[in-house]
N, C-alpha and C positions, 0 to 999 in steps of 0.2 A: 846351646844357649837356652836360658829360659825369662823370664818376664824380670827378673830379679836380678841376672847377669851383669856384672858391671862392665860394660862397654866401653874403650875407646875408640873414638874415630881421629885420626888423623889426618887434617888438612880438611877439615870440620864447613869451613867457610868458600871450598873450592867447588868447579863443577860439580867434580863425582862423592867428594865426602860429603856435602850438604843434601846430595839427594840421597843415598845412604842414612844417613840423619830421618828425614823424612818419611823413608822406607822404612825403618826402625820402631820411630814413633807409631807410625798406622798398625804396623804389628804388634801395636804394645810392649814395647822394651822401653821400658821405663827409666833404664838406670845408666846414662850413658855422660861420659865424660869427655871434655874434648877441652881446647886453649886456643886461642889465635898466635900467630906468629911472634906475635906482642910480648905476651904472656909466657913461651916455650919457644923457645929456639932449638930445634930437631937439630939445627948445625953443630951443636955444643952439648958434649958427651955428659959432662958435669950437670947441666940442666936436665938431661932427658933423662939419667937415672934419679936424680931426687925425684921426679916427676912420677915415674914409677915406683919406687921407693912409696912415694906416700899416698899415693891414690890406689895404686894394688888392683890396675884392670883385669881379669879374666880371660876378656878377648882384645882381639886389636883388627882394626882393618886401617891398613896401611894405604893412606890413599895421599898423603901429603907427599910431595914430589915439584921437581921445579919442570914446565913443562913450557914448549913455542910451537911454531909455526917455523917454516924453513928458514924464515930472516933472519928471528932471534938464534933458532938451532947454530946457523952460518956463523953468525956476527957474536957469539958469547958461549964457544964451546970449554972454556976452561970452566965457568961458571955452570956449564951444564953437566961435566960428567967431576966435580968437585960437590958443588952443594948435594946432588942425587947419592953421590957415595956416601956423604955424612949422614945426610937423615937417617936411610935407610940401615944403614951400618948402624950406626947409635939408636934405633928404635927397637931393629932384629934384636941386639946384643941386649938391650935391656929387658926386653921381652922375656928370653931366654933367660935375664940372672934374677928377674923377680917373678918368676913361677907362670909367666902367660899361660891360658889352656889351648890356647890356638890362635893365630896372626893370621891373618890374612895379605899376600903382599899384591899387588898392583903391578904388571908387569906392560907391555905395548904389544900390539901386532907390528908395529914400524921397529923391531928390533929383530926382525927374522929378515934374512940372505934377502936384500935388493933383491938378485933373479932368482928369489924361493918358487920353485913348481906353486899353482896355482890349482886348488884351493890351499892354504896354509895348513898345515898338517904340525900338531903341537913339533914334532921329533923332528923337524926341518929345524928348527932352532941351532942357530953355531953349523950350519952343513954350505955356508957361503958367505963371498964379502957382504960387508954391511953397506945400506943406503949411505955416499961419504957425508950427506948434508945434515945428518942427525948419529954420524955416527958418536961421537964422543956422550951423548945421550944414550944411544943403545946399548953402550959398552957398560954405562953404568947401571942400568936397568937387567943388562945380563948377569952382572954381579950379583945383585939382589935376588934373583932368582937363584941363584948358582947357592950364594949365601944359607938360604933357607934351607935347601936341598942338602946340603954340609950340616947345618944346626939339629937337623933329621937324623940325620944319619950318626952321627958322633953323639949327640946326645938325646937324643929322641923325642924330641920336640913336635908338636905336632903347628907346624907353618905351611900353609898353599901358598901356590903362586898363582894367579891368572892372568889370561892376555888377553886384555879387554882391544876389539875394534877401534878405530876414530870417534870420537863423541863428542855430543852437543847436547844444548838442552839449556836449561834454566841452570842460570847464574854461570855461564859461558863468560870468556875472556874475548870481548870485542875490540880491542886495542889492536889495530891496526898493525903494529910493529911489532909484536908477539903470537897473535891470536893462530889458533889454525884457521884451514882454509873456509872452515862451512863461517861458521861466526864472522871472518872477516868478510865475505862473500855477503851475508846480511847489512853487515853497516856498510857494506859500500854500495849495494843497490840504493838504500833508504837515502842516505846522504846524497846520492844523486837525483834521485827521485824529490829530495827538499829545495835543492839546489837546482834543478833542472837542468843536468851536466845532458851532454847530450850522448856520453860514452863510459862506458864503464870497461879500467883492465881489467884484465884476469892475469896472471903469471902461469906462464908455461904454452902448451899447445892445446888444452884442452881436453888431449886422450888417454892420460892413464884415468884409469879407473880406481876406484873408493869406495869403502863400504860404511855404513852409517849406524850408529846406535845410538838409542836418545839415552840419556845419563839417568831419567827413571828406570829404565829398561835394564841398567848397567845395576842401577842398587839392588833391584830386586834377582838380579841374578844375583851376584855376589854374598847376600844376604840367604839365596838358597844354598848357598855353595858352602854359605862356614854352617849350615844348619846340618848339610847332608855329604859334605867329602871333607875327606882325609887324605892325605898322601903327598907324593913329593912330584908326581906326573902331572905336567899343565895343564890348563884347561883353556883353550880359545873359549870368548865370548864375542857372539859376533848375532849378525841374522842368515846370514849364508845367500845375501846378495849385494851385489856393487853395482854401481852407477859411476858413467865418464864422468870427467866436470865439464867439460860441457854441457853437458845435460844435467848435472846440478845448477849449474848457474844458470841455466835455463829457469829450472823451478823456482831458486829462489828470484828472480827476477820478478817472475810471475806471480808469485804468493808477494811479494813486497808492491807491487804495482809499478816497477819501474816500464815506463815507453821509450827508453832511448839503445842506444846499440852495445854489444858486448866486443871488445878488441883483445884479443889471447896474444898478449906479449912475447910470441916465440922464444927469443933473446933472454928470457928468463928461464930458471930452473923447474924441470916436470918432478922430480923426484923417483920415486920408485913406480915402474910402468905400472903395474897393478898391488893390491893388496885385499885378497878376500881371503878369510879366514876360513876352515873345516871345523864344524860345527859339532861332528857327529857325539863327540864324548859330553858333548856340555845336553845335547838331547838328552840321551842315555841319561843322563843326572837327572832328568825330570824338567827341565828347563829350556823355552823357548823367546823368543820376542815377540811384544804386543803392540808396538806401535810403529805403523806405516811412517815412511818416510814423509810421507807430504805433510800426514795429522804431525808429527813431531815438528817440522819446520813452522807452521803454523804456529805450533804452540811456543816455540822457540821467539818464532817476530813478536807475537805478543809480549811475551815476556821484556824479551828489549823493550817495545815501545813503552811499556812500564814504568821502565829504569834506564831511561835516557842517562837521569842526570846521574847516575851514580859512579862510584869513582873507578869501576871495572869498564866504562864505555869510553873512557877519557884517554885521547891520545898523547 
């Protein structure tokens, strides 16, 4: 890519495409094209090639995706591995019939084997069952990768996949009834902490462990990655440490101010005991992470407190 590349980002207005966005700008890329949901319906094949058709991107980073938290994964899994097949499917495929120079696609760590050996190792991928609470999401995320990897190889296209970590960060989905765990973990300290609840759940036991990436952290990887790889081999992005939740909602308890008790709902879902990703090929790339856990959660409450009212915090 260079300063004059025409860029699209996809899902432009979400955690990870907005900070891509971002991450773009400050490097000077100037020429970058994106639509709200509004605007482009990735659902609808007929939309997404005239869209290509007449803007004629260069690159693409594929970050629009429909994404939850175990409730919504649970409660709306037709919805999760339907809408993720169409984007993805009608973005790839466009890509490919109006000349992309290279796609970038957005793949999960939460799509590798429930009981994956531990650290995640790209080639563990499809080597076990899947988490069942997100499977219908992971299935469809396998696709997309699988996809690219086909569009390579038959036609020689040049599309990566990555597996990005858990992430958070500015312009995070706080919604209660969707959000992942860290985000929703913030508004429920703060909300009690306004309220003066004297107890905050959690869901689960508290002891699998999690690993954290802040979503600037995710741009400018990804942003090195369409600069400097090529290939059909994955590439985790992660930090190469995990934290229980327990001990997350410890911190963020702490960094929120909340004084009242934490109750770990046994009787609800843990998910997948661990999830830390193997780092080593994304090193090798030239590429590492710069921001501590605590400095990102910090900067993450800020951010909320910002944007109370805005319509991503509203349950």
């Amino acid at each position: 890519m260079n300063a004059e590349s025409k860029i699209y980002i996809a899902g432009h207005r979400g955690l990870v495409g907005s900070a891509i966005m971002r991450n773009l700008r400050t490097k000077k890329y100037g020429n970058l094209v994106y639509r709200t949901s509004a605007e482009l319906d990735l659902r609808k094949q007929v939309e997404v090639n005239q869209f290509f058709q007449d803007e004629k991107p260069e690159y693409v980073f594929m970050a629009a995706a429909k994404v939850g938290g175990i409730i919504s994964n649970s409660t709306y899994p037709a919805d999760f591995i339907r809408d993720n097949l169409m984007i993805q499917t009608n973005v790839i495929d466009a890509a490919f019939r109006h000349g992309v120079k290279k796609l970038l696609f957005m793949g999960s760590t939460c799509i590798y084997p429930k009981f994956s050996p531990q650290p995640m190792k790209e080639e563990y991928l499809l080597t076990g069952e899947l988490e069942e609470t997100n499977e219908h999401y992971a299935i469809a995320k396998i696709a997309g990768v699988k996809m690219c990897e086909a569009y390579n190889r038959q036609f020689g296209t040049n599309f990566i996949s990555v597996m990005p970590t858990n992430l958070y960060g500015i312009n995070d989905n706080f919604d209660l009834k969707n959000s992942h765990v860290l985000p929703a973990l913030i508004r429920k300290f703060h909300e009690a902490k306004m309220n003066s609840t004297p107890l905050v759940e959690v869901w689960g036991t508290g002891l699998p462990k999690r690993e954290f990436l802040y979503s600037e952290d995710l741009a400018d990887a990804v942003v090195h990655l369409m600069e400097t790889y090529s290939g059909s081999d994955l590439i985790n992005i992660g930090v190469g440490k995990d934290i229980a939740i327990k001990q997350l909602a410890e911190q963020v308890k702490e960094i929120v101010g909340y004084t009242g008790e934490i109750f770990f709902n046994t009787s609800k879902p843990d998910g997948a005991p661990r999830k830390l990703v193997e780092i080593t090929k994304l090193k090798e790339l030239g590429w590492e992470a710069k921001t501590p856990l605590e400095e990102g959660l910090k900067l993450t409450y800020e951010w909320f407190l910002q944007n109370l009212s805005e319509e991503n915090l509203k349950s």
